[in-house]
MDTraj code that builds the backbone (N, CA, C; nanometers):
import mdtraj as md
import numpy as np

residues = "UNK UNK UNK UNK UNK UNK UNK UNK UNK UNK UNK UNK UNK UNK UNK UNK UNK UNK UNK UNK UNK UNK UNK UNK UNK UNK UNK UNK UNK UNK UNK UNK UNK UNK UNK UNK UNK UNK UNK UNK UNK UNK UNK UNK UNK UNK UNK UNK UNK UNK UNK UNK UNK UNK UNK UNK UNK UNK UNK".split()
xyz = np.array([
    [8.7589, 16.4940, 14.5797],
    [8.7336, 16.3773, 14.6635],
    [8.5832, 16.3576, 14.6788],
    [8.5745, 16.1936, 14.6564],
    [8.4107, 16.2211, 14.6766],
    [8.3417, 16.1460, 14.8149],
    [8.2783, 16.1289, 14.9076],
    [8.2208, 16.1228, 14.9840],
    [8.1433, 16.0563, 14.9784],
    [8.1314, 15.8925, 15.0194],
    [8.0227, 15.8132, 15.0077],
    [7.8799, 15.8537, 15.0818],
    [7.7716, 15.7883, 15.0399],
    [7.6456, 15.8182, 15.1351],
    [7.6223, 15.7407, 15.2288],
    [7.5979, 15.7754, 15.3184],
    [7.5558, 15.6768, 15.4507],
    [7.5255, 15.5077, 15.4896],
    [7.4741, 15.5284, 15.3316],
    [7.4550, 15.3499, 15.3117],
    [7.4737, 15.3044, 15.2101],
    [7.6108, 15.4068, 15.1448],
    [7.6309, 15.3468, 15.0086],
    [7.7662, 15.2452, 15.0173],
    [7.7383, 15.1395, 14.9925],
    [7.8823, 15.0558, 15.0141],
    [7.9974, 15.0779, 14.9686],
    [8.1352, 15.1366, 15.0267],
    [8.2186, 15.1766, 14.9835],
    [8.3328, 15.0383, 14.9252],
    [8.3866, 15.0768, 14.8003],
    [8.4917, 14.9719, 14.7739],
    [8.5584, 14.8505, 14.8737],
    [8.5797, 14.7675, 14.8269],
    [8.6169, 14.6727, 14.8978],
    [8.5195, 14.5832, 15.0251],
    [8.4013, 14.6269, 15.0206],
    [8.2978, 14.6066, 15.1277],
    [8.2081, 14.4981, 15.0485],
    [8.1354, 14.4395, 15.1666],
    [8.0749, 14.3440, 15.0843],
    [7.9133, 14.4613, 15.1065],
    [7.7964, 14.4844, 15.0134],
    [7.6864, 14.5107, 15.0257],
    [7.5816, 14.4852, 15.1209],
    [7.5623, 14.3692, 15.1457],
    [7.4879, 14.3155, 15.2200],
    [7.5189, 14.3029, 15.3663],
    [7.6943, 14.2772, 15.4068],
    [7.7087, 14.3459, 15.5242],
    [7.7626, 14.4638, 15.5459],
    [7.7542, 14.5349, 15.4751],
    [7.7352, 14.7219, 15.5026],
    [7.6269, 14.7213, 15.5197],
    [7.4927, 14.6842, 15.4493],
    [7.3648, 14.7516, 15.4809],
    [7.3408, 14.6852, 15.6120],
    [7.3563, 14.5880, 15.6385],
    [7.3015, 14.4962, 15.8075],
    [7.3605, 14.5795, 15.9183],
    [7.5312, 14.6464, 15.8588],
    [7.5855, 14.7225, 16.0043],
    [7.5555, 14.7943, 16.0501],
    [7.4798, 14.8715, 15.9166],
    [7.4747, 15.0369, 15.9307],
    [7.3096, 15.0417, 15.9034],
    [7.2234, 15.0059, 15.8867],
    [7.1317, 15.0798, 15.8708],
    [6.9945, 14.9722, 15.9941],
    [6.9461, 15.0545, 16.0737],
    [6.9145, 14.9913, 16.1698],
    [6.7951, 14.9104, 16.1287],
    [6.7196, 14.9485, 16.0281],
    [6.5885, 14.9371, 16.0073],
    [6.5965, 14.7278, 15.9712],
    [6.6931, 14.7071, 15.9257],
    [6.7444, 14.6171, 15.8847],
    [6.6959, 14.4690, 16.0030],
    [6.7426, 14.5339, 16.0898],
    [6.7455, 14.3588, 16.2209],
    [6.6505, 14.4072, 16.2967],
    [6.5569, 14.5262, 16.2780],
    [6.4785, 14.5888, 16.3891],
    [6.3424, 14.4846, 16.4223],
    [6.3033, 14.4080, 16.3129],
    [6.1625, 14.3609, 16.3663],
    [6.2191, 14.2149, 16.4229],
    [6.3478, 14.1729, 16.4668],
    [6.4060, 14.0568, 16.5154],
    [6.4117, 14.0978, 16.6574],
    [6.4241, 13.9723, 16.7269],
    [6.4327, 14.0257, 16.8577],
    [6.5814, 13.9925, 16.9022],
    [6.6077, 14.0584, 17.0564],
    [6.7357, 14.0635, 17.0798],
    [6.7828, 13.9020, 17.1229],
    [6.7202, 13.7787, 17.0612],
    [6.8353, 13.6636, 17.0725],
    [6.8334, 13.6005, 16.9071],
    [6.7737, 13.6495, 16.8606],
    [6.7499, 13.5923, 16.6917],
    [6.8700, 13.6495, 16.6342],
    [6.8434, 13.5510, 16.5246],
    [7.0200, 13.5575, 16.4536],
    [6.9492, 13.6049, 16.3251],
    [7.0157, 13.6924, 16.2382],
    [6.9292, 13.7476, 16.0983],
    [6.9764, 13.6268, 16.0040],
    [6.8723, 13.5498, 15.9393],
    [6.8956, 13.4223, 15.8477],
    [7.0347, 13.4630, 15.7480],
    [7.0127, 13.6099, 15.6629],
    [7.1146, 13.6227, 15.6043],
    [7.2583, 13.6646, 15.6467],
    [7.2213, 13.7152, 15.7544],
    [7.3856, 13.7217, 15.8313],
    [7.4448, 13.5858, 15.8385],
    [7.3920, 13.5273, 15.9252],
    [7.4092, 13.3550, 15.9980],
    [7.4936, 13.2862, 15.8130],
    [7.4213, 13.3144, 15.7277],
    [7.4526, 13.2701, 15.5735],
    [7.5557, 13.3291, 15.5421],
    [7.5948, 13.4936, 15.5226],
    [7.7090, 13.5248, 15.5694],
    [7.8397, 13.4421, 15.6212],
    [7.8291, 13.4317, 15.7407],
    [7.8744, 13.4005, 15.8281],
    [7.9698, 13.2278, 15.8013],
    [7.8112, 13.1579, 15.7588],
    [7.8966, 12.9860, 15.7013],
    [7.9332, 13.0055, 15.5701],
    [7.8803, 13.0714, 15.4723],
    [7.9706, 13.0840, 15.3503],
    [8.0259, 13.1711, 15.2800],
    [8.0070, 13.3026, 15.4008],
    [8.1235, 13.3928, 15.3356],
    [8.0051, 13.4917, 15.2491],
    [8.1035, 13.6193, 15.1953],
    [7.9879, 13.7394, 15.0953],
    [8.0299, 13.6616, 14.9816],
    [7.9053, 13.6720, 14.8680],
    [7.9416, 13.6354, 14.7376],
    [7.9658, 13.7277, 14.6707],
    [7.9627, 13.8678, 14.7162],
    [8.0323, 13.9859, 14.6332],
    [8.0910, 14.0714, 14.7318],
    [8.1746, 14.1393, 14.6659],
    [8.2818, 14.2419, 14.7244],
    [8.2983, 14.3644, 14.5952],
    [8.2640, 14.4807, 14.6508],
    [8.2440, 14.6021, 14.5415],
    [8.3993, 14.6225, 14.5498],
    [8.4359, 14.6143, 14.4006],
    [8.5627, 14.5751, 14.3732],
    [8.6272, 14.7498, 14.3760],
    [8.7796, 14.7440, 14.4184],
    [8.8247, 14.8945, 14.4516],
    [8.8796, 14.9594, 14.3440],
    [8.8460, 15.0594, 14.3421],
    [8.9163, 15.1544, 14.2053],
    [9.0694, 15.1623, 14.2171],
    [9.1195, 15.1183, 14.0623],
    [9.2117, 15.0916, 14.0251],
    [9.2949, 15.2718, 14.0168],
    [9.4238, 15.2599, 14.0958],
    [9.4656, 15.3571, 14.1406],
    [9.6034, 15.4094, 14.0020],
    [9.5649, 15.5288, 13.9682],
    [9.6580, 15.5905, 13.8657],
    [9.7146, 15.7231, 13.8344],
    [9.8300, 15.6622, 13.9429],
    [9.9109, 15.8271, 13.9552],
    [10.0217, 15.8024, 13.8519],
    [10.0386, 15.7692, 13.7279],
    [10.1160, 15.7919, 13.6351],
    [10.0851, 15.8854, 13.5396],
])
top = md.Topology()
chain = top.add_chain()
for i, resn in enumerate(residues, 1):
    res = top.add_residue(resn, chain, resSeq=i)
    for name in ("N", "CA", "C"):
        top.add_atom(name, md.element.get_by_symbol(name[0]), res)
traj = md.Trajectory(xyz[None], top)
């Protein structure tokens, strides 16, 4: 079994909001009423990628 890294985006996740959730350094120089431009973008049109999930093979 392998063990992702802290900020490595695991399957099915989109990249860009794994790194915004999890890594603080990210929204830190915003202040607490600012919206992060690429979240807010996010947000009206959705992730344009999704780390696609490993294809499962117990045969």
């Amino acid at each position: 079994m392998t063990v992702a890294k802290p900020l490595e985006t695991p399957p099915g996740q989109c990249p860009q909001c794994w790194r915004h959730a999890y890594d603080k350094s990210v929204h830190g120089r915003l202040g607490p009423r600012e919206d992060c431009p690429q979240c807010v973008d996010h947000m009206v049109n959705g992730c344009p990628y999704i780390v696609p999930k490993k294809k499962s093979s117990w045969w």
